[in-house]
Wavefront OBJ file of the C-alpha trace (Angstrom):
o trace
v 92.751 82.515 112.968
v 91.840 83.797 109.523
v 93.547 87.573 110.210
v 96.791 85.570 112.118
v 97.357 83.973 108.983
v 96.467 86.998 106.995
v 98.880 88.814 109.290
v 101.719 85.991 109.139
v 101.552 85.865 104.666
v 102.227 89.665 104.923
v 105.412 89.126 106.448
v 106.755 86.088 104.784
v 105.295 87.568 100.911
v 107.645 90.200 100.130
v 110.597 87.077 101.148
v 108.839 84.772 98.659
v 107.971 86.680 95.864
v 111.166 88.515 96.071
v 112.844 85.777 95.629
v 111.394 84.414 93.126
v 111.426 87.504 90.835
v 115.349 87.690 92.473
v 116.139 84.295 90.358
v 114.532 85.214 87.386
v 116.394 87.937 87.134
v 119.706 86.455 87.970
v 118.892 83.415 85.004
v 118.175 86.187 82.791
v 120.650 88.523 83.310
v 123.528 85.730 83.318
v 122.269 84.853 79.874
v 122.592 88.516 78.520
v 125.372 90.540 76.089
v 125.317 93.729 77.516
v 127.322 96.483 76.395
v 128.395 99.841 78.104
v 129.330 103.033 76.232
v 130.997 105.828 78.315
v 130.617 104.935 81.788
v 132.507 107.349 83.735
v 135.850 106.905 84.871
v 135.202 107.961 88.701
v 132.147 107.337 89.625
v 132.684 108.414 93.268
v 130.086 110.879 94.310
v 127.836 110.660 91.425
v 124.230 110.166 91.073
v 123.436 107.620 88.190
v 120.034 108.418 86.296
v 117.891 106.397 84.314
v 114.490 105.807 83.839
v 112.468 104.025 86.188
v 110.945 101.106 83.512
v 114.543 100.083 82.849
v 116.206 99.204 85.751
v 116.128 95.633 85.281
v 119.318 95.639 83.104
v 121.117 98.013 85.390
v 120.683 96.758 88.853
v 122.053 93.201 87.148
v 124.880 94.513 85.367
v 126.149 96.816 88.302
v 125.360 94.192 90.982
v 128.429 94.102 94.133
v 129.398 97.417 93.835
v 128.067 98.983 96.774
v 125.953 101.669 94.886
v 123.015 103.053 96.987
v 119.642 103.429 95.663
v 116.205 104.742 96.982
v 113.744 102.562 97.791
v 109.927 103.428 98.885
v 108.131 102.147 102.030
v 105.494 100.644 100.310
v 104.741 97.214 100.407
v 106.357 96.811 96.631
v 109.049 98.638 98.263
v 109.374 96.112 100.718
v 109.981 93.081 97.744
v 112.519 96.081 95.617
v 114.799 96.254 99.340
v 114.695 92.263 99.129
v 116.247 91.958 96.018
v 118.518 94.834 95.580
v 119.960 93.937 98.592
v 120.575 90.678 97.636
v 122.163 92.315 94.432
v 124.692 94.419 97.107
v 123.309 97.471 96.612
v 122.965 99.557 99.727
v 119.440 100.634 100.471
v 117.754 103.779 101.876
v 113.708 103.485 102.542
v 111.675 106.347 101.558
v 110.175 108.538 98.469
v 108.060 111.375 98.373
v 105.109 109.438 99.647
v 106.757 108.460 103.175
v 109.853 108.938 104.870
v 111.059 111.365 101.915
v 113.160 113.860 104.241
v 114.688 111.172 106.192
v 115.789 109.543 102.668
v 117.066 112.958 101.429
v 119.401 113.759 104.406
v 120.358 109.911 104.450
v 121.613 109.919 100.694
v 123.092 113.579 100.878
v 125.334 112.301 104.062
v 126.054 109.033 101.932
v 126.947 111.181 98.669
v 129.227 113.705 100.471
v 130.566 110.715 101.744
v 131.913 110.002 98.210
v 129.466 107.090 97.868
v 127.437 106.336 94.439
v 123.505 106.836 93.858
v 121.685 104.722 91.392
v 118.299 106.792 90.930
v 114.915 106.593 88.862
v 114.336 110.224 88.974
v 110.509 109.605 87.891
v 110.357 106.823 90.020
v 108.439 105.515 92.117
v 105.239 106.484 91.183
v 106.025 108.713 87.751
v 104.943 110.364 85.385
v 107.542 108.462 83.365
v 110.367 109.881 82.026
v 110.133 113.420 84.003
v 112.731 114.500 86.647
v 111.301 114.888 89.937
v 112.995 117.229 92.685
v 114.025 114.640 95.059
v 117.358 114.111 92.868
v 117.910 117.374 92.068
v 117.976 118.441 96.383
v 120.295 115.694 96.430
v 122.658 116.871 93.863
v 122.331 120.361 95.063
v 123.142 119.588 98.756
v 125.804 116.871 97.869
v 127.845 118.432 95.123
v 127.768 115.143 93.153
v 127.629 115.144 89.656
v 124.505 113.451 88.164
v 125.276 111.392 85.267
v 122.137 110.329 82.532
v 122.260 106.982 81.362
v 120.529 105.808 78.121
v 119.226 101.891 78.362
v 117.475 99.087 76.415
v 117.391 95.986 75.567
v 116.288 93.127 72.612
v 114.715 90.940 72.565
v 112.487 91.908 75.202
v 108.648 92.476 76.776
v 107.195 95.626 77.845
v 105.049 95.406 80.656
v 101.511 97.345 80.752
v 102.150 99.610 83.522
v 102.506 103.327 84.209
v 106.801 103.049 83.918
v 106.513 100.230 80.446
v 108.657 98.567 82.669
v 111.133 96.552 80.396
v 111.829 93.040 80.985
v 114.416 91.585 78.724
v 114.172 87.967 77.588
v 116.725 85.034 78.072
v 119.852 85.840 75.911
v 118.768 89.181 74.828
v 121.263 91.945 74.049
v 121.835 95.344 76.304
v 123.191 98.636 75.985
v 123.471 101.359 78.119
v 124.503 104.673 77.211
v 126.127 107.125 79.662
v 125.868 110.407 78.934
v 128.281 113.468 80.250
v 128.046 114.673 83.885
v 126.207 117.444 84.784
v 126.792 119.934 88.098
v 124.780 122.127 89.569
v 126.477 125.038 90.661
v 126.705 125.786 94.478
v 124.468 128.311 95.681
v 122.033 128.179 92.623
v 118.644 129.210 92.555
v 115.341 127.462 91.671
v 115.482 129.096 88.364
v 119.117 127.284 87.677
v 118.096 124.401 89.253
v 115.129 123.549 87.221
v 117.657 124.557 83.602
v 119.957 121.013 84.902
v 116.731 119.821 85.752
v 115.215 120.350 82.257
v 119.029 119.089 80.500
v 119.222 116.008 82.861
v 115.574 115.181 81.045
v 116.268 116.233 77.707
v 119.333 114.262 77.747
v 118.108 110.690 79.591
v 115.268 110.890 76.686
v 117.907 111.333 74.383
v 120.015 108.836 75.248
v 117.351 106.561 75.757
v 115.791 106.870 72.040
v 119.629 106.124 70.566
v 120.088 102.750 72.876
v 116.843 101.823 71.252
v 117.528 103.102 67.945
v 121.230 101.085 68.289
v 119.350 97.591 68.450
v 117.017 98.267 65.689
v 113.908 99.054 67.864
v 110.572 100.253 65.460
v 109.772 104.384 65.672
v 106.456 103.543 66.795
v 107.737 101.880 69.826
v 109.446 105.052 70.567
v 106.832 106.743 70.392
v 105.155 105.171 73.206
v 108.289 105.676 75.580
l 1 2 3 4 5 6 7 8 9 10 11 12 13 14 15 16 17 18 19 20 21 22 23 24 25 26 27 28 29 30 31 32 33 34 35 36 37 38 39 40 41 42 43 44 45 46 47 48 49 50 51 52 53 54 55 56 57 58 59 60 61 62 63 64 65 66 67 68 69 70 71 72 73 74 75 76 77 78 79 80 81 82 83 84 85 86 87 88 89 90 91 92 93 94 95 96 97 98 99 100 101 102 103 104 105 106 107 108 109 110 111 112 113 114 115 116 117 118 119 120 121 122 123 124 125 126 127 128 129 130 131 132 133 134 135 136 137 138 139 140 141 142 143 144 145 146 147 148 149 150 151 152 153 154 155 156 157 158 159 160 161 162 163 164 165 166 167 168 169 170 171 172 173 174 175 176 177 178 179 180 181 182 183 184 185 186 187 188 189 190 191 192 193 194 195 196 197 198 199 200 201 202 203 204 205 206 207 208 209 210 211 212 213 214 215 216 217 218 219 220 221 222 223 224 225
């Protein structure tokens, strides 16, 4: 009886919590002033980028649109799919862990397609705030252009994990920076790869550090980014 029930809560948990942490964000992202600088103009077959500890702001703000994103098989995974699919985002299951190929091929058809990513490209499992290959295949396969974005938030509580995954509070203020689109040239080599690689980093750090500097965040909170 005991491992039936054990067997039954891992089923129904990811439903519950999911949506519970679904309506929090929903009160708290209904009560928030966020504002958008640069967002591009077509963002057909583009790969949005931003860091992995502040997606809560942008998987609110760009609810309904259809975007895809990458989601892992894990078991947290399994609670992410609930609620960004109750946010209309179209989901693909996999990460470097598990199911990683399938993923890849999945989101390059989807891209070439014309569709629109929305990556953490140190997510799911960091280290935070580095690029990781899996978006960089997918730009290189796809053609689409991958486009940084720059995001915080204030008021708002950092949570003690390996992302400082940001969690703003009710009626807080956002901004998200975009920053220009960058290509990687067909046919380029590992060696080109990794310099848009490198720039795609440099710049998402970048842009990150000015959204915080814009609403008056401390240097030594920036320092633990």
């Amino acid at each position: 009886m005991g491992e039936l029930i054990k067997a039954r809560w891992r089923l129904i948990r990811p439903e519950l919590v999911s949506g519970l942490l679904f309506a929090i964000l929903r009160i708290v992202g209904s009560t928030m002033r966020v504002t958008t600088e640069n967002f591009p103009k077509d963002d057909a077959k583009s790969i949005i980028c931003g860091w992995h500890g502040r997606s809560f702001v942008f998987g609110n703000f760009y609810r309904k649109r259809g975007y895809w994103v990458v989601i892992s098989q894990s078991r947290d995974g399994d609670i992410q799919n609930h609620i960004f699919s109750k946010l209309g985002y179209k989901t693909i299951r996999g990460s470097t862990g598990r199911g990683g190929v399938r993923a890849a091929i999945e989101a390059i058809r989807a891209l070439r397609e014309g569709g629109t990513m929305a990556m953490t490209p140190d997510g799911p499992r960091g280290p935070s705030h580095v690029v990781q290959g899996g978006v960089m295949l997918m730009a290189l396969k796809s053609g689409a252009a991958l486009i940084p974005v720059g995001i915080s938030a204030r008021p708002r509580l950092l949570i003690k994990s390996w992302d400082r995954f940001m969690v703003p509070v009710p009626f807080a203020r956002g901004i998200m920076i975009f920053g220009e689109p960058m290509s990687i040239p067909q046919g380029a080599d590992e060696e080109a790869v990794e310099a848009v690689r490198l720039q795609l980093e440099s710049e998402m750090n970048r842009l990150e550090i000015e959204a915080e500097q814009r609403l008056g965040h401390k240097t030594d909170e920036l320092s633990s980014l």
